[in-house]
C-alpha positions as CSV (number, residue, x, y, z in Angstrom):
1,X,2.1,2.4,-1.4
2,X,0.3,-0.9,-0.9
3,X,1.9,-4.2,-0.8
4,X,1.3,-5.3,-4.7
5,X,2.7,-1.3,-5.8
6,X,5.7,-2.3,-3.4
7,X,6.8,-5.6,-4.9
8,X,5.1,-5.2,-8.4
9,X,8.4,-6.8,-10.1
10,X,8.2,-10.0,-7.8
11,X,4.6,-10.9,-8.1
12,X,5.0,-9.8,-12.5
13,X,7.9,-12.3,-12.2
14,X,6.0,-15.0,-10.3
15,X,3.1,-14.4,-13.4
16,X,5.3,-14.6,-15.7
17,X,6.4,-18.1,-14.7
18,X,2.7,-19.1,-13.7
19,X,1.6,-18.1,-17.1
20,X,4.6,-20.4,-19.1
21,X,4.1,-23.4,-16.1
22,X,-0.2,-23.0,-16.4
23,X,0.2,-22.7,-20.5
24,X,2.2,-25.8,-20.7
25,X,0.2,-27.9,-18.5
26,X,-3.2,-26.5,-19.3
27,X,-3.0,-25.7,-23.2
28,X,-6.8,-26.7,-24.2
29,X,-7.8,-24.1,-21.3
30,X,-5.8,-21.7,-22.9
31,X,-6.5,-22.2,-26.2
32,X,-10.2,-21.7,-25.4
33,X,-9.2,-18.0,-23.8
34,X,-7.6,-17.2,-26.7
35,X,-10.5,-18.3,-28.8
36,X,-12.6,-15.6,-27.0
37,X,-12.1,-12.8,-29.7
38,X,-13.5,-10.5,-32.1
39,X,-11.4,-8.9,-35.0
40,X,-8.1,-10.5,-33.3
41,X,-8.9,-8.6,-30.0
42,X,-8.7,-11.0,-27.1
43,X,-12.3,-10.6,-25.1
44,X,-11.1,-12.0,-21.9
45,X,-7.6,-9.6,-21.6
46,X,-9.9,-6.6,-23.2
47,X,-11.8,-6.9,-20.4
48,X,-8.3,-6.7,-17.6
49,X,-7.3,-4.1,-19.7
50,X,-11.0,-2.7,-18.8
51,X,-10.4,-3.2,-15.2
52,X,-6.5,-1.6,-15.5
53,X,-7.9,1.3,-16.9
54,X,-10.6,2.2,-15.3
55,X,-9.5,4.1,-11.8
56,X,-7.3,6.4,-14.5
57,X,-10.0,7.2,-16.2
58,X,-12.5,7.8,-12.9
59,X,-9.5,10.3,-12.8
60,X,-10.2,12.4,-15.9
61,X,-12.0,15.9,-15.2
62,X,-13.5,17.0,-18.2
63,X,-13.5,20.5,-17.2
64,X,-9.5,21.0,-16.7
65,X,-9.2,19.0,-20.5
66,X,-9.7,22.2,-22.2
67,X,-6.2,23.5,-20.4
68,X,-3.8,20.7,-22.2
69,X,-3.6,23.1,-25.2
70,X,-1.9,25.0,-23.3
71,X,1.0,23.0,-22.3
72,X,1.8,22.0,-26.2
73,X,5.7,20.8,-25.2
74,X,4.5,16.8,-23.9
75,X,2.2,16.3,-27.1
76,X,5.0,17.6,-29.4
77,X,7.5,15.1,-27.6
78,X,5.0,12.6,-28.1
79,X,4.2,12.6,-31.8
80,X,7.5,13.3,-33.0
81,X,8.8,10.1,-30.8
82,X,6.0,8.1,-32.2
83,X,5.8,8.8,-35.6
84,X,9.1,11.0,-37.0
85,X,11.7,8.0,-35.1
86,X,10.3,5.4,-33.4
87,X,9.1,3.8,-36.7
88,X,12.5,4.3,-38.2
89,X,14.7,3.3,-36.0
90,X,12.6,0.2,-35.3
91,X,13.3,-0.5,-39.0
92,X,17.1,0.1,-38.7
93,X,17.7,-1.7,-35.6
94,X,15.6,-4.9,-37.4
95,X,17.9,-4.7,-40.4
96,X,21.1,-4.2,-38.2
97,X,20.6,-7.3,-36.2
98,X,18.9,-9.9,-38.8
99,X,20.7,-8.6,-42.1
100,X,24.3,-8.2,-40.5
101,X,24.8,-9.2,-36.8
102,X,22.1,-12.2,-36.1
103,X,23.0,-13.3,-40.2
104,X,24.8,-16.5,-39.9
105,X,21.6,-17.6,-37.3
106,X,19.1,-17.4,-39.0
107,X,18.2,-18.0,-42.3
108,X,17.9,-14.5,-44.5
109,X,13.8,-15.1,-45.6
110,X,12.8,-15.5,-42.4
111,X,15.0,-13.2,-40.7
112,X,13.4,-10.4,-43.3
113,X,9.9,-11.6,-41.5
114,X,11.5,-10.8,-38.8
115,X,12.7,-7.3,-39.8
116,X,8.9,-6.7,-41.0
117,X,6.8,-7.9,-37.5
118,X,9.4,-5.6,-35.9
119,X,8.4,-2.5,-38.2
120,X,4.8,-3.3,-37.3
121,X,5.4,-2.8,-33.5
122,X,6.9,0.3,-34.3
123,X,4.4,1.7,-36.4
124,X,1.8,1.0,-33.9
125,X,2.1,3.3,-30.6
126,X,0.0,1.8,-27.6
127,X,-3.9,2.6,-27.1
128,X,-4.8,0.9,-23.6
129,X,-1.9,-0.2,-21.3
130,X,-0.5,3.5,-21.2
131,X,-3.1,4.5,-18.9
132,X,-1.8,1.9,-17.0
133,X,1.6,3.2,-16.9
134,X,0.6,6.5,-16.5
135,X,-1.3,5.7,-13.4
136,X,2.0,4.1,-12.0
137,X,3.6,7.3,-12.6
138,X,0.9,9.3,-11.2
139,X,1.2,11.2,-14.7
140,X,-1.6,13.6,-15.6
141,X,-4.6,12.0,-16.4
142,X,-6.2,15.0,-18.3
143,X,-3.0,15.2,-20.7
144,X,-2.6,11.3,-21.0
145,X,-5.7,10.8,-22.5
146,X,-5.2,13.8,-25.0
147,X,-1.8,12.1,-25.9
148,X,-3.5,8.9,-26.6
149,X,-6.9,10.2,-28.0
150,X,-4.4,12.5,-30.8
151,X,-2.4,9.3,-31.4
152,X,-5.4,7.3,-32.2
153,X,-6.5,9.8,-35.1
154,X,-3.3,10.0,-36.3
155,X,-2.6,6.6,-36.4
156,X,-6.1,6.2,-38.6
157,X,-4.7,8.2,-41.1
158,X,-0.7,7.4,-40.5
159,X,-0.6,3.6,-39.8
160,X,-0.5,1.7,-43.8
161,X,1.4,4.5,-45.4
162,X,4.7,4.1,-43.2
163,X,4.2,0.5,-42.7
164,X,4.1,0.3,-46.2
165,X,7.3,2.6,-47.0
166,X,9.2,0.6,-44.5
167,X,8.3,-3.2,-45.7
168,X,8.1,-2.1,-49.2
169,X,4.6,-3.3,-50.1
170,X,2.0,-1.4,-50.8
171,X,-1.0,-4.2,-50.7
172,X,-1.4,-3.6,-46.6
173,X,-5.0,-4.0,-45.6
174,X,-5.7,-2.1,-42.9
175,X,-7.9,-4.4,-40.2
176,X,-10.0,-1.6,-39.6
177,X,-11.9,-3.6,-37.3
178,X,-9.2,-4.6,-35.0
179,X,-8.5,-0.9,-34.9
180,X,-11.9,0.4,-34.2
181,X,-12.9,-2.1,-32.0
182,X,-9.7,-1.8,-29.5
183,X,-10.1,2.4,-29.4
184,X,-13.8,1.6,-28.5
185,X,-12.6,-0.8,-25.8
186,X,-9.7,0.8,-24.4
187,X,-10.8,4.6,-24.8
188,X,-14.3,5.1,-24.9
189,X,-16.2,2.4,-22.7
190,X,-13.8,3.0,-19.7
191,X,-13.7,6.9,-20.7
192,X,-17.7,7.1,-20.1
193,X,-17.5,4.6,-17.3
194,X,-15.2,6.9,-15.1
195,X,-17.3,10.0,-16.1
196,X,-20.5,8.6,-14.9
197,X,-18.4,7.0,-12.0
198,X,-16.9,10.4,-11.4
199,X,-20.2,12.7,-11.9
200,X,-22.6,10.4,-8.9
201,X,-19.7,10.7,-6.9
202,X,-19.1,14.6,-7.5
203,X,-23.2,15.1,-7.0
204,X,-22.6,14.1,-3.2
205,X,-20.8,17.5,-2.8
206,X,-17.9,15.9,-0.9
207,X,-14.8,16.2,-3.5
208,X,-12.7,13.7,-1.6
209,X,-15.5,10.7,-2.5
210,X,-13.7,10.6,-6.1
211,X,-9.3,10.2,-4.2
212,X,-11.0,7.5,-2.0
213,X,-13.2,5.4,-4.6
214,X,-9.9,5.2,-7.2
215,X,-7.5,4.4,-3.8
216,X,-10.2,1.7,-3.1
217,X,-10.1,0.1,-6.8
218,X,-6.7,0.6,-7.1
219,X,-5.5,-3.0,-6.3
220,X,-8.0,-4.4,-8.7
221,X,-6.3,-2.5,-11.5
222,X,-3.0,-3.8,-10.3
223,X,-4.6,-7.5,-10.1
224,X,-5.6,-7.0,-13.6
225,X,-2.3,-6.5,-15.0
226,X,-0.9,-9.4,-12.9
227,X,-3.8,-11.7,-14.8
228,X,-3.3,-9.8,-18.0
229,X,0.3,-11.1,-17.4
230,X,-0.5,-14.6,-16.8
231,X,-2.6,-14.9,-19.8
232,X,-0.4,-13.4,-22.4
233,X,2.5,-15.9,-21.3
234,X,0.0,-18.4,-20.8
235,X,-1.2,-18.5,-24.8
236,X,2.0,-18.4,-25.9
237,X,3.2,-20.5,-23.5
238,X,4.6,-23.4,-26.0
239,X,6.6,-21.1,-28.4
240,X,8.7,-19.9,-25.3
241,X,9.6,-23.6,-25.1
242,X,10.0,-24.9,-27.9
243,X,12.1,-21.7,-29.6
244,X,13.6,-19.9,-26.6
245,X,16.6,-19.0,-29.0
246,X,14.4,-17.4,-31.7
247,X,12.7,-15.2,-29.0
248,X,16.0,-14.3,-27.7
249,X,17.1,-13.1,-30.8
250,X,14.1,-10.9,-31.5
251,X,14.0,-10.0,-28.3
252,X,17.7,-8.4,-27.9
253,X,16.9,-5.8,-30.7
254,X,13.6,-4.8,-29.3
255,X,14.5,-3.9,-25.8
256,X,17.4,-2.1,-27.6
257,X,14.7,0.1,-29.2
258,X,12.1,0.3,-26.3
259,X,15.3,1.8,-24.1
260,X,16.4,4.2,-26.8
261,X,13.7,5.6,-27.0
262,X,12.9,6.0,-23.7
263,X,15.6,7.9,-23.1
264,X,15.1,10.0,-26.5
265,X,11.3,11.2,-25.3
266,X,12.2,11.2,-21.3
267,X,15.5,13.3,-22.1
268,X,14.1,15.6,-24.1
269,X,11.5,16.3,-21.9
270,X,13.8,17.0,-19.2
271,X,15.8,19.0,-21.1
272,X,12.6,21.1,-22.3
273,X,11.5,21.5,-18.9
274,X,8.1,19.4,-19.3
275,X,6.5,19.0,-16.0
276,X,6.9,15.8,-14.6
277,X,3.1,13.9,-14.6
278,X,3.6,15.3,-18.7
279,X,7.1,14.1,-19.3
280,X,6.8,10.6,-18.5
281,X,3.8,9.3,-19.8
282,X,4.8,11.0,-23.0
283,X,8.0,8.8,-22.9
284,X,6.0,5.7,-22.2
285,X,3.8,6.2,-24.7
286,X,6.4,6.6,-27.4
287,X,7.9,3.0,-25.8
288,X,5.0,1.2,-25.7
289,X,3.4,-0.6,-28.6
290,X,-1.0,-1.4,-30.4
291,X,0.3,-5.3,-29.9
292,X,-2.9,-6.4,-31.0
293,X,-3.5,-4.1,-34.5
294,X,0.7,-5.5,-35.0
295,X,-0.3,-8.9,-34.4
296,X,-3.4,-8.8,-36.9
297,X,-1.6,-7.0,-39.7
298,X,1.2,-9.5,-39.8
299,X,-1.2,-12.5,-39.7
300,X,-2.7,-11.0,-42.1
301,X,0.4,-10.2,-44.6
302,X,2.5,-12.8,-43.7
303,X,0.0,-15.5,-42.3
304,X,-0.4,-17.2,-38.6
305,X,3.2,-19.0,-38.6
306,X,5.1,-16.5,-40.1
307,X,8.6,-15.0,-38.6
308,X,6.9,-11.2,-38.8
309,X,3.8,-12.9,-36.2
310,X,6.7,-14.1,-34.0
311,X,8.3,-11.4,-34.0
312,X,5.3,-9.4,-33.3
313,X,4.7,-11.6,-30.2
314,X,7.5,-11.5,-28.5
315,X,7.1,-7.8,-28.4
316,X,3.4,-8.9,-26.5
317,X,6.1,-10.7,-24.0
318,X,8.8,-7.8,-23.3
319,X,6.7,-5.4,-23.2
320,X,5.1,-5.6,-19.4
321,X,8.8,-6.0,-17.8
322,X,10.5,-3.4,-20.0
323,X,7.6,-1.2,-19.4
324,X,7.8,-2.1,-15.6
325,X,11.4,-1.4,-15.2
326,X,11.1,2.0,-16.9
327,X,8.5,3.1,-14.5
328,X,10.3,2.3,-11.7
329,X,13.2,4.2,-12.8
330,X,10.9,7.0,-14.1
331,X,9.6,7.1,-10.6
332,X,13.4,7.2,-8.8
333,X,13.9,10.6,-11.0
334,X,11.0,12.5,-9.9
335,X,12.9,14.9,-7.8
336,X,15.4,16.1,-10.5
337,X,12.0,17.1,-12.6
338,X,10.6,21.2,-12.0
């Protein structure tokens, strides 16, 4: 393990407070980054994602993909996490804390926007950075990118009617483009890059060219999270300092959820015997969250300054250290897995 896998935590942290310290002092260069966008997908972080993703994906071999249909256990733990709880209990927990524990704190209209950005993060399972997670895991490449591929469809089909049962509205508008565009981004341009990467390397005939190109590209992938890091705490820099209470508040309920049900989709899998490099991407999947289609849908309902595009926001900020500190403890419990 090289120096940045060793102390990934630290130099995240130091990001983190880059990010805030660089947004602060430097808000017209941020603003400009976050001007780079199509269909509220970020350019600039699309393309970090790119650069995360991409040794996972040199990693895929199309021939074993066939096999995953035979281990059915991690993609049943995966769709029932994402779309038979996680949506719900989002939804619970959001009315728990801003209808009855948070009450007197905030004022009840605003805490119901809050209730709705929340129930958009749930009802949007994560596209790109799962790869990344996986990869930190050393989960099964092959089976990850059947998880997400399935998820995707499903979500196509799945996204507006439970969004819509759980806000109560039935006007949602589906940006279609937000959606389409970030599955093109995340899935298929670094999907066909690391198959052509992975078939000129396989057509030298030595099989060991493919372990030592990813082990050479590896710390760019972990650079790109760092700067991924920097950026999202960077464009959001001002709200962190001018409402560190409000993010507190929304943030309390969602790491609640993000560790719930982590332990629902990791427990279960140990329980049901799921090999390891199945059992925990499947539980990151389910506790990571499509930031950017949440974000657009509650601009779109609620507008830019709303409470539910807050809310949806500060689930862009917990995401990378909750998702951080569950790899590393996915990682200690490797041994007790068959």
């Amino acid at each position: 393990m090289g120096i940045f896998e060793r102390y990934l935590s630290l130099w995240v942290a130091l990001c983190i407070a880059a990010g805030v310290a660089c947004g602060v002092a430097l808000p017209q260069l941020f603003q400009l980054v976050a001007s780079i966008e199509y269909a509220s997908v970020n350019l600039v972080v699309a393309v970090l994602i790119w650069i995360m993703i991409y040794p996972m994906m040199v990693n895929v071999d199309f021939a074993s993909i066939k096999d995953v249909g035979k281990k059915p256990r991690g993609l049943c733990i995966t769709l029932v996490v994402n779309w038979l709880i996680k949506p719900f209990t989002m939804a619970a927990l959001g009315v728990l804390f801003f209808e009855h524990v948070f009450a007197g704190l905030v004022d009840p209209q605003t805490g119901r926007e809050y209730i709705a950005g929340m129930i958009l993060l749930g009802v949007a399972p994560c596209t790109a950075m799962v790869f990344v997670w996986s990869q930190m895991v050393r989960g099964d490449a092959n089976y990850t990118l059947v998880q997400v591929s399935i998820n995707d469809i499903i979500m196509v089909f799945a996204f507006a009617p439970i969004a819509a049962l759980l806000l109560g509205v039935t006007d949602i508008v589906v940006p279609w483009e937000t959606l389409l565009l970030s599955v093109v981004l995340y899935v298929v341009i670094p999907l066909a890059a690391g198959y052509m990467t992975r078939k000129m390397l396989d057509n030298t005939g030595n099989h060991e060219h493919i372990a030592d190109f990813t082990a050479k590209i590896k710390p760019f992938s972990v650079m790109g999270l760092l700067a991924t890091v920097v950026l999202l705490f960077g464009f959001q820099a001002q709200t962190i300092i001018d409402k560190p209470m409000v993010i507190l508040l929304i943030a309390i309920p969602l790491l609640i959820q993000s560790y719930a049900i982590f332990a629902v989709a990791f427990g279960w899998a140990y329980l049901w015997r799921v090999p390891f490099d199945t059992a925990a991407p499947a539980a990151l999947i389910g506790t990571s969250n499509f930031f950017e289609l949440a974000v657009a849908v509650a601009i779109s309902l609620f507008g830019l300054n709303s409470g539910a595009a807050l809310a949806t926001v500060v689930g862009v900020l917990v995401e990378v250290p909750v998702m951080l500190s569950l790899v590393a403890f996915a990682n200690r419990t490797r041994p007790h897995f068959a």
